[in-house]
C-alpha positions as CSV (number, residue, x, y, z in Angstrom):
1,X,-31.7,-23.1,-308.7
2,X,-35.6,-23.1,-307.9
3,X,-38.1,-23.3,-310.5
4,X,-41.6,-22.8,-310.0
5,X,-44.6,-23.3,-312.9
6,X,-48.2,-23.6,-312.4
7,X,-49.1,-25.6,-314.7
8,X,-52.7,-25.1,-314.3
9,X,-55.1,-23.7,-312.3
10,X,-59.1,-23.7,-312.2
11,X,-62.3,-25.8,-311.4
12,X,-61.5,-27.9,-314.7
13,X,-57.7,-29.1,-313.0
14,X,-55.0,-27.8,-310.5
15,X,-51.4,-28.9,-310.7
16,X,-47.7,-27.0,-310.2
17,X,-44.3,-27.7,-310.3
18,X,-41.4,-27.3,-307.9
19,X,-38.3,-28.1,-309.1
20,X,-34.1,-27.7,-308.0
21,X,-31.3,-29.1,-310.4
22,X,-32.1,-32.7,-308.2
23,X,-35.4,-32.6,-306.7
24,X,-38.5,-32.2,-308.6
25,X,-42.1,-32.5,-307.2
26,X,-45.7,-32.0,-308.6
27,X,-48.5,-30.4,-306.1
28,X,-51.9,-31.4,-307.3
29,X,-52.5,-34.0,-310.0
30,X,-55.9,-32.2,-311.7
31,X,-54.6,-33.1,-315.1
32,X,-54.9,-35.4,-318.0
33,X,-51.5,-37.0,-318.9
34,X,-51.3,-35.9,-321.9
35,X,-51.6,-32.4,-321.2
36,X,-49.0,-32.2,-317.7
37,X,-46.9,-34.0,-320.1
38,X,-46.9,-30.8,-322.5
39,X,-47.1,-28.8,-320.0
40,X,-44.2,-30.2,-317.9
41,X,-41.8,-30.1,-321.3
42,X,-43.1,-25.9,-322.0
43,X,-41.5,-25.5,-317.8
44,X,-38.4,-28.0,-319.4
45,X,-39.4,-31.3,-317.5
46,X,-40.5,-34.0,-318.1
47,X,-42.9,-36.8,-316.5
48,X,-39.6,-39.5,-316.2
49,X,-38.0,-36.4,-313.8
50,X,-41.0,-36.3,-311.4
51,X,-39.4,-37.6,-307.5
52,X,-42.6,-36.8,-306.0
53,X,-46.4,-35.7,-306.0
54,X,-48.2,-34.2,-302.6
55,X,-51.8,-33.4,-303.1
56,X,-53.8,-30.8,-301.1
57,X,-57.0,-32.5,-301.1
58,X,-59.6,-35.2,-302.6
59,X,-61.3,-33.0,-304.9
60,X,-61.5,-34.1,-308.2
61,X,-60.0,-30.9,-309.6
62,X,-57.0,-31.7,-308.0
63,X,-56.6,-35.4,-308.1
64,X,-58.5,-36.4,-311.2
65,X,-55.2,-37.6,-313.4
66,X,-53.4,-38.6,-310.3
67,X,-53.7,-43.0,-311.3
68,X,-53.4,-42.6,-314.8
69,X,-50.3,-40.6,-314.1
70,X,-49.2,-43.0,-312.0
71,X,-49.8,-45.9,-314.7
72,X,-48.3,-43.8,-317.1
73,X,-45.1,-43.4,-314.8
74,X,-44.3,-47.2,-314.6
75,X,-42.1,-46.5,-311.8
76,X,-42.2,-46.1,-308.1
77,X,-43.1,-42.3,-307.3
78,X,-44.4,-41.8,-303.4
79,X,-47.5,-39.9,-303.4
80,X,-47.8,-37.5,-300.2
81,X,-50.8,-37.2,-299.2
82,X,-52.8,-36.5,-295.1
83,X,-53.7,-39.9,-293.1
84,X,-57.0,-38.9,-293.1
85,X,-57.0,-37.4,-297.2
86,X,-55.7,-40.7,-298.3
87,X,-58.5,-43.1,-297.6
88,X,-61.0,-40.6,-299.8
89,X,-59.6,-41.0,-303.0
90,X,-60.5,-43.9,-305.7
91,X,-57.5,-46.0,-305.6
92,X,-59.1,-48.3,-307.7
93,X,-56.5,-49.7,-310.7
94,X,-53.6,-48.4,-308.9
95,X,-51.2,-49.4,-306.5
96,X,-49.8,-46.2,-304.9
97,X,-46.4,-45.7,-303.1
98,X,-48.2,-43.8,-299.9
99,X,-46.3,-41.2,-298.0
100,X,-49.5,-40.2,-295.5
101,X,-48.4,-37.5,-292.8
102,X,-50.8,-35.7,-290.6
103,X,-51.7,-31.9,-291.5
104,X,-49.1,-29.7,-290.2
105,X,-45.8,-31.7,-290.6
106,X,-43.1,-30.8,-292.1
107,X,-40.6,-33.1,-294.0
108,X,-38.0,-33.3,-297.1
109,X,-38.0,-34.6,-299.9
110,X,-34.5,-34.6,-301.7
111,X,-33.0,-30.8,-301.6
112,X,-36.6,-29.5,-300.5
113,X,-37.8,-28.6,-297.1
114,X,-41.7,-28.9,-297.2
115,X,-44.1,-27.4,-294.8
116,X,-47.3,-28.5,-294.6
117,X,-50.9,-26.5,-292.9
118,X,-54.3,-26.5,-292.7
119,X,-56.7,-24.5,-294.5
120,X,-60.3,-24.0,-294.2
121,X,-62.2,-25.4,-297.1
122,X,-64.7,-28.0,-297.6
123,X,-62.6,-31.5,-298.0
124,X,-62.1,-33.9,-295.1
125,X,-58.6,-33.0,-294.5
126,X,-57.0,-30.1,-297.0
127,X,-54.0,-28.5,-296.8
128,X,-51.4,-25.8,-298.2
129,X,-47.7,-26.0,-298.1
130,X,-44.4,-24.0,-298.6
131,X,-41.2,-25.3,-300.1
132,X,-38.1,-23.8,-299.3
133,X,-34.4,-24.4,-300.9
134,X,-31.5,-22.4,-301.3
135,X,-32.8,-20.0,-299.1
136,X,-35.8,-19.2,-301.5
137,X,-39.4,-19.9,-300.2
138,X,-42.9,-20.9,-302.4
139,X,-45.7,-20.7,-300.8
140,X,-49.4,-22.5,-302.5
141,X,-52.5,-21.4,-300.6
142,X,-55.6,-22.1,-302.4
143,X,-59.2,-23.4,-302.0
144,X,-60.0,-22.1,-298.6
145,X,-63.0,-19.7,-297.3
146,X,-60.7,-17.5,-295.7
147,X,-57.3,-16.5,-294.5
148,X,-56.5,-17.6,-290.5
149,X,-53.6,-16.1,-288.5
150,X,-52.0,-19.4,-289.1
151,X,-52.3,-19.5,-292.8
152,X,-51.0,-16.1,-293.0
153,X,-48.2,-17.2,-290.6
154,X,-46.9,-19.9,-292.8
155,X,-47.3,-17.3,-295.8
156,X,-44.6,-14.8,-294.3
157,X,-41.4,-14.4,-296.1
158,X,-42.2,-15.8,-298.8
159,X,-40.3,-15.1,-302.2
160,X,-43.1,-16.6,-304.4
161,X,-47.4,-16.7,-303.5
162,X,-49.9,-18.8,-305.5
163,X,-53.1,-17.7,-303.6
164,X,-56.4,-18.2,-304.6
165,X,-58.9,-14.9,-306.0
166,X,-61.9,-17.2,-306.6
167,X,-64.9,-14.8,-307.1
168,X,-66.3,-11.5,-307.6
169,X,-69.1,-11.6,-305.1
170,X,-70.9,-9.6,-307.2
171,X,-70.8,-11.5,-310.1
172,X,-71.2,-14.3,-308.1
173,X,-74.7,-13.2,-306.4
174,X,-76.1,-12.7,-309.8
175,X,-74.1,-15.8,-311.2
176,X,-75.8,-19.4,-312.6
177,X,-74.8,-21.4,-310.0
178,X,-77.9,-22.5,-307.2
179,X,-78.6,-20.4,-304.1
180,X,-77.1,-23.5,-301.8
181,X,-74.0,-23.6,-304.2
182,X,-73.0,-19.7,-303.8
183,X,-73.3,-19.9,-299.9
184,X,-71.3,-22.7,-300.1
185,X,-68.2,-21.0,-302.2
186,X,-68.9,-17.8,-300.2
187,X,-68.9,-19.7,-296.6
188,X,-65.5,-20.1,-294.6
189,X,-65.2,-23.5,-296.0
190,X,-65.4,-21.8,-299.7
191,X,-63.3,-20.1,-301.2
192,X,-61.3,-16.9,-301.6
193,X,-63.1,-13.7,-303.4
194,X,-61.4,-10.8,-305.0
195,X,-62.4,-8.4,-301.6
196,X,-60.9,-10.7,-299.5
197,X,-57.5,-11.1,-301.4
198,X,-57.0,-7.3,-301.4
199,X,-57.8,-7.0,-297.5
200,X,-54.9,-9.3,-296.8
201,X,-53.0,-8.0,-299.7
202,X,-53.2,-4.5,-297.6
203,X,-52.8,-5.8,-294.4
204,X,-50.9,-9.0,-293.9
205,X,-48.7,-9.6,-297.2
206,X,-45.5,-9.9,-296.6
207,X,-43.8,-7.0,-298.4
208,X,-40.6,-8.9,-299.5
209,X,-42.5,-11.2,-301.9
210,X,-41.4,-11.0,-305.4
211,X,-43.7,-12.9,-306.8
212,X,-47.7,-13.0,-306.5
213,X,-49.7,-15.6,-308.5
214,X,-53.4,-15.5,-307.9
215,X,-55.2,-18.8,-309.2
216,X,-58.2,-20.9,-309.0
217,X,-60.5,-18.1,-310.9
218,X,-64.0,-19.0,-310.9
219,X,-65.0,-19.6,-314.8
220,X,-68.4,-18.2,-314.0
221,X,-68.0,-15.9,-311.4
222,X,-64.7,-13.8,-311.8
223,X,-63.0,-12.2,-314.6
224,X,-58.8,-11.9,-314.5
225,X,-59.4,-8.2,-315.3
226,X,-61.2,-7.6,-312.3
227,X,-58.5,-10.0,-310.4
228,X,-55.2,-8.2,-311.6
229,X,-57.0,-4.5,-310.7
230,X,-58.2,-5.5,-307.3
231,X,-54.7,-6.6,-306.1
232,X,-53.0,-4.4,-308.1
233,X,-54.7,-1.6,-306.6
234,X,-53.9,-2.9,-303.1
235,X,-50.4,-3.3,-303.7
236,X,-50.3,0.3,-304.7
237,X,-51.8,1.0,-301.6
238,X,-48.7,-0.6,-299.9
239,X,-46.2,1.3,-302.4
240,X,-45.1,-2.9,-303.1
241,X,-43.6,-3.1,-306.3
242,X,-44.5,-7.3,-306.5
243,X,-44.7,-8.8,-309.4
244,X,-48.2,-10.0,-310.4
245,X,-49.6,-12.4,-312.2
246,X,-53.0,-14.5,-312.9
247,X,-53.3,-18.5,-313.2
248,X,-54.9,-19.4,-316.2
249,X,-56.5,-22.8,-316.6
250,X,-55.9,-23.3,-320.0
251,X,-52.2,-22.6,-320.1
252,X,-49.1,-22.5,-317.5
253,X,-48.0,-19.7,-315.9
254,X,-44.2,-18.5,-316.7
255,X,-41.4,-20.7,-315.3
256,X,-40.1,-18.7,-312.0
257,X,-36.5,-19.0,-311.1
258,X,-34.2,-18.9,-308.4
């Protein structure tokens, strides 16, 4: 079996779970431990299962709880984590089992195979990855200004998507944030909006996905109405019959099984 949760997703903390009967692996550490402890127990897991946690980048967002959770774990769990991603984050009170590969690699970790790419976005080193077990294939994509050939490359065949749908540009134009701030989430080292999701969605998404969880929804800028209509309409478009959902910060997602 494959499980899949995300356990949060947002500007205020990003984590997920991936998880087989053996293997069981935390993307993104964004969390308190408190709260990815409840959170973990509502996907039926638990902090003392966790073999693993691979982090996409340095920002806070995603890597905020990561040394109090590995206090709190009291055991040896290797953190994966880029060469060049590893030497950006406060280490400071904790002694980290390191795992550093370059962007790109691939590499298992108990019963999962793990793909690792680069994606455009403005952190020294980011990445996205797929997991694939049991012939079933998760693919996390988020944070990143737009969608190259070689993101959507790795994102084919895939059973299960979490892909950003950041902003409504829109909303954003007229938003709070400062001028230099909403060229800088609009700019291809930004992130994702609502138009660009549905272009890909209507030319590039790989029809056999069962699965498509869009995340990392600005609090300001987007609404998950406007999110679930624009793809929704765009899978129409296509005549795919996907399964959609929208990440919520506050809460986790369903539990997704294989």
């Amino acid at each position: 079996m494959l499980k899949f949760c995300v356990l949060a997703s947002g500007s205020s903390g990003n984590s997920s779970l991936v998880a087989t009967s053996r293997t069981r692996l935390l993307v993104d550490a964004g969390l308190g431990v408190r709260d990815l402890a409840q959170r973990l127990a509502s996907a039926g897991e638990s902090l003392d299962t966790l073999d693993a946690i691979l982090i996409t980048h340095e920002h806070s967002d995603h890597v905020a709880g990561l040394c109090r959770l590995l206090r709190k774990l009291g055991r040896t769990v290797p953190v994966y984590i880029t060469q060049r991603t590893a030497p950006t984050v406060d280490w400071e009170n904790c002694n980290p089992t390191l795992e550093r590969f370059q962007a790109g690699s691939s590499f298992r970790i108990g019963d999962i195979d793990v793909d690792s790419f680069t994606i455009p976005h403005d952190a020294i080193d980011p990445v996205g990855y797929t997991f694939r077990a049991g012939g079933v294939k998760i693919g996390i994509a988020t944070d990143l200004g737009y969608i190259p050939d070689s993101i959507k490359y790795h994102l084919r065949s895939t059973d299960v998507l979490l892909l950003e749908s950041n902003h409504d540009v829109e909303m954003l134009k007229v938003g709070p944030y400062p001028w230099s701030v909403k060229q800088r989430v609009m700019g291809r080292n930004g992130h994702l909006s609502n138009d660009v999701v549905s272009d890909y969605l209507l030319s590039d998404f790989a029809s056999g996905t069962m699965a498509l969880i869009l995340g990392h929804l600005s609090e300001h800028n987007n609404h998950p109405e406007l999110v679930r209509m624009s793809a929704a309409a765009a899978l129409e478009r296509r005549g795919l019959n996907t399964r959609l959902v929208v990440a919520e910060q506050h809460r986790p997602s369903e539990v997704f099984t294989f």
